[in-house]
C-alpha positions as CSV (number, residue, x, y, z in Angstrom):
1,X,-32.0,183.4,173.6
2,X,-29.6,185.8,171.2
3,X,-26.9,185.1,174.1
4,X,-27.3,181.3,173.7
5,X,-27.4,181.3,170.0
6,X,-24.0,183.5,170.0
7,X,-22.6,180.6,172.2
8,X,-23.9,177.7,170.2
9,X,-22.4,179.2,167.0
10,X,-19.4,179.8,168.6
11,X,-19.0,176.1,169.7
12,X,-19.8,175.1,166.5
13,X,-17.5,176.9,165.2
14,X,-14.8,175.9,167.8
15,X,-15.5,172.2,166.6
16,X,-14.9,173.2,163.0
17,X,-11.8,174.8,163.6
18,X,-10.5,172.0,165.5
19,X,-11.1,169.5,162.9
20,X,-9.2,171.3,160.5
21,X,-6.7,171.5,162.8
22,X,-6.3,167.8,163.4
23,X,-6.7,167.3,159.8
24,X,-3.4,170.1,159.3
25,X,-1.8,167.9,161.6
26,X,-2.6,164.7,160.8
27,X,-1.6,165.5,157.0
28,X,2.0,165.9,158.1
29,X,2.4,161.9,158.8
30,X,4.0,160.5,156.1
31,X,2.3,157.1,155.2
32,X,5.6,155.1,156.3
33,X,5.1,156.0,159.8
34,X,1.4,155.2,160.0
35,X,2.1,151.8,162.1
36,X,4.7,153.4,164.0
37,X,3.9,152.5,168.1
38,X,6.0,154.1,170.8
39,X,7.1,151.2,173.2
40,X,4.8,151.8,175.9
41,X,1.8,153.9,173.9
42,X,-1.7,152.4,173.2
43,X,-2.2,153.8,169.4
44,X,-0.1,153.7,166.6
45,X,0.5,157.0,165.1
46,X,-2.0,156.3,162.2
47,X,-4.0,154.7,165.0
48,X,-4.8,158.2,166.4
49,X,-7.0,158.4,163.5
50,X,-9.0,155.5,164.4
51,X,-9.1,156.2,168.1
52,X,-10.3,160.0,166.8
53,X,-12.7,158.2,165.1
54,X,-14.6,155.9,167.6
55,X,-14.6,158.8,170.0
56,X,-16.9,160.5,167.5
57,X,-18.6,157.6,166.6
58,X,-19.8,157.6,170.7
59,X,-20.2,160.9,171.4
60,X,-22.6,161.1,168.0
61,X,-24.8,158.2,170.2
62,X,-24.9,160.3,172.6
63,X,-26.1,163.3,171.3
64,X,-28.6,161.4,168.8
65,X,-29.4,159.7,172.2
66,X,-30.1,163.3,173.9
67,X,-32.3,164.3,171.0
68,X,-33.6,161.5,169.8
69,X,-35.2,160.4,174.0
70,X,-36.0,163.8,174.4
71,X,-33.5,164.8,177.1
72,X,-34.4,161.7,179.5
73,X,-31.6,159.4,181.0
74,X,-29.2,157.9,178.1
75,X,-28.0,154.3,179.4
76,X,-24.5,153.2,177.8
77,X,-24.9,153.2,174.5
78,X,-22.0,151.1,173.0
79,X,-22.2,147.8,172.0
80,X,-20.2,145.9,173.8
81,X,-16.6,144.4,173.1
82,X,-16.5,147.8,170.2
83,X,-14.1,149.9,172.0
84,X,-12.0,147.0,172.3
85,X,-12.0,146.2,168.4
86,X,-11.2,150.2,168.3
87,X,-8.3,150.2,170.3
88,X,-6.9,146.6,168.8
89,X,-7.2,148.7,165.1
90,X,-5.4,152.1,167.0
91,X,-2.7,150.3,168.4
92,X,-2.2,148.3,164.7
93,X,-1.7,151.4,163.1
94,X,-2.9,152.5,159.3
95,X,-2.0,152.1,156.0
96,X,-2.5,154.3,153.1
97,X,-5.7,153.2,152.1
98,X,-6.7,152.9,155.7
99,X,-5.8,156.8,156.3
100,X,-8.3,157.4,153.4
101,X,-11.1,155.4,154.7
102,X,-10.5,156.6,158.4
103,X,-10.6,160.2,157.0
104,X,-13.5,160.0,154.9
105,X,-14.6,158.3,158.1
106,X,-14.4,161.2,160.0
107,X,-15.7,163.7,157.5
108,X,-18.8,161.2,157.4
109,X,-19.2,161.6,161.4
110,X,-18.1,164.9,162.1
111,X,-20.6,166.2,159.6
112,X,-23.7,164.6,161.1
113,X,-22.6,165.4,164.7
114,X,-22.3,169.1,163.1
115,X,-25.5,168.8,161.5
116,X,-27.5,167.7,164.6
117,X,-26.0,170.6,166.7
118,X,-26.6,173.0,164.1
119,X,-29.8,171.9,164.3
120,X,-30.5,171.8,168.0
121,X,-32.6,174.7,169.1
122,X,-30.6,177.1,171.7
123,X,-33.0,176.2,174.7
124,X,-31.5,172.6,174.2
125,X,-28.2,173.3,173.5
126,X,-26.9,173.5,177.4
127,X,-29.4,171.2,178.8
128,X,-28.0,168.7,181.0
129,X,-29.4,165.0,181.0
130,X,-28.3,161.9,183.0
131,X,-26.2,159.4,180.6
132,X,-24.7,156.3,181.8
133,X,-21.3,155.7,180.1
134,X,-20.0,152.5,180.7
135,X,-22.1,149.1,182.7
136,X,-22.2,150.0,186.7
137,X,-21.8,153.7,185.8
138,X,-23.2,156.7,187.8
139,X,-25.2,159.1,185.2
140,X,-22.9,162.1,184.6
141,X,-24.9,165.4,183.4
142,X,-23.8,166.3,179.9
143,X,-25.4,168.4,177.3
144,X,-24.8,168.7,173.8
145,X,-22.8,171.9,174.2
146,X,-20.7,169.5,176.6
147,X,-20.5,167.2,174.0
148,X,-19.2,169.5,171.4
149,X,-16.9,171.0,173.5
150,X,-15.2,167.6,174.4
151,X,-14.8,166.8,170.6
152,X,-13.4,169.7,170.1
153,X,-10.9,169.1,172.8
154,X,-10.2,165.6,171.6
155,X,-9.3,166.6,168.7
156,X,-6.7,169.6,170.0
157,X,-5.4,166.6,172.4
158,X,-4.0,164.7,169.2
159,X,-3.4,167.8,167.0
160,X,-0.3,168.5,169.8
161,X,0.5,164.5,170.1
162,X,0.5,164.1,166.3
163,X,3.9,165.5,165.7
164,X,6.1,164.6,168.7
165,X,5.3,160.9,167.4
166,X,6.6,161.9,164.2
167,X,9.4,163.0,165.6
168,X,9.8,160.0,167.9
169,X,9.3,157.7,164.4
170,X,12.2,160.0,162.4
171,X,14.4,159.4,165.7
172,X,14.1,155.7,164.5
173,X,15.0,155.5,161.3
């Protein structure tokens, strides 16, 4: 198990870093560009921040899920019409109060996901369990380290997105 346990800490780690790193980047949006939309994109540049945020928000139901059912087949976990609502608040954009509340959001959400995979013992931590993602769904085996992974990933997606949009915004002014 000392192998697993290395890996585990190092994921955990990984998910750390790439908070900060989103956080670094996310800093650099001044608050006059926060409802800036590209023609054409889905999120407003302070919308990343909400869209970063329900991503967390489902991937922490499905690890509580995975934990919480004792590794037996998650079905979707969302309620319905919430990603919507999500995506309608992305695409609106932030504004400086908003940023606050969305961070402290975050902070709020990435520290329980942290906490329950901290927690996890190593002989769960790669175990692979059937969850249903969306109504009509075939189950697609994920673990926790899957789901850490993935979040950490996510938040590297935006962390490279972040400033081209603030460079498309400055191109506007």
């Amino acid at each position: 198990m000392y192998v697993s346990a290395v890996v585990k800490d190092a994921a955990i780690a990984d998910f750390e870093a790439a908070r900060k790193e989103w956080e670094t980047a996310f800093a650099q949006v001044p608050d006059e560009a926060l409802a800036y939309l590209k023609p054409g994109d889905d999120y407003a540049l302070g919308g990343l921040q909400v869209h970063v945020n329900w991503v967390l928000v489902h991937y922490r139901r499905v690890l509580d899920g995975l934990i919480d059912r004792e590794f037996t087949q998650l079905p979707p976990l969302d309620p319905p019409g919430e990603n919507d609502e999500f995506n309608r608040q992305a695409k609106a954009g932030l504004t400086r109060e908003g940023r606050r509340e969305a961070l402290a959001d975050m902070a709020s959400v990435h520290r329980a996901l942290l906490d329950d995979a901290t927690d996890l013992p190593e002989d769960n931590w790669s175990r692979k369990t059937p969850v249903v993602y969306g109504a009509g769904q075939d189950p697609y085996p994920t673990s926790p380290e899957d789901v850490i992974g993935w979040l950490a990933d996510h938040y590297r997606e935006h962390v490279q997105q972040c400033p081209e949009l603030v460079a498309d915004w400055r191109q506007t002014l």
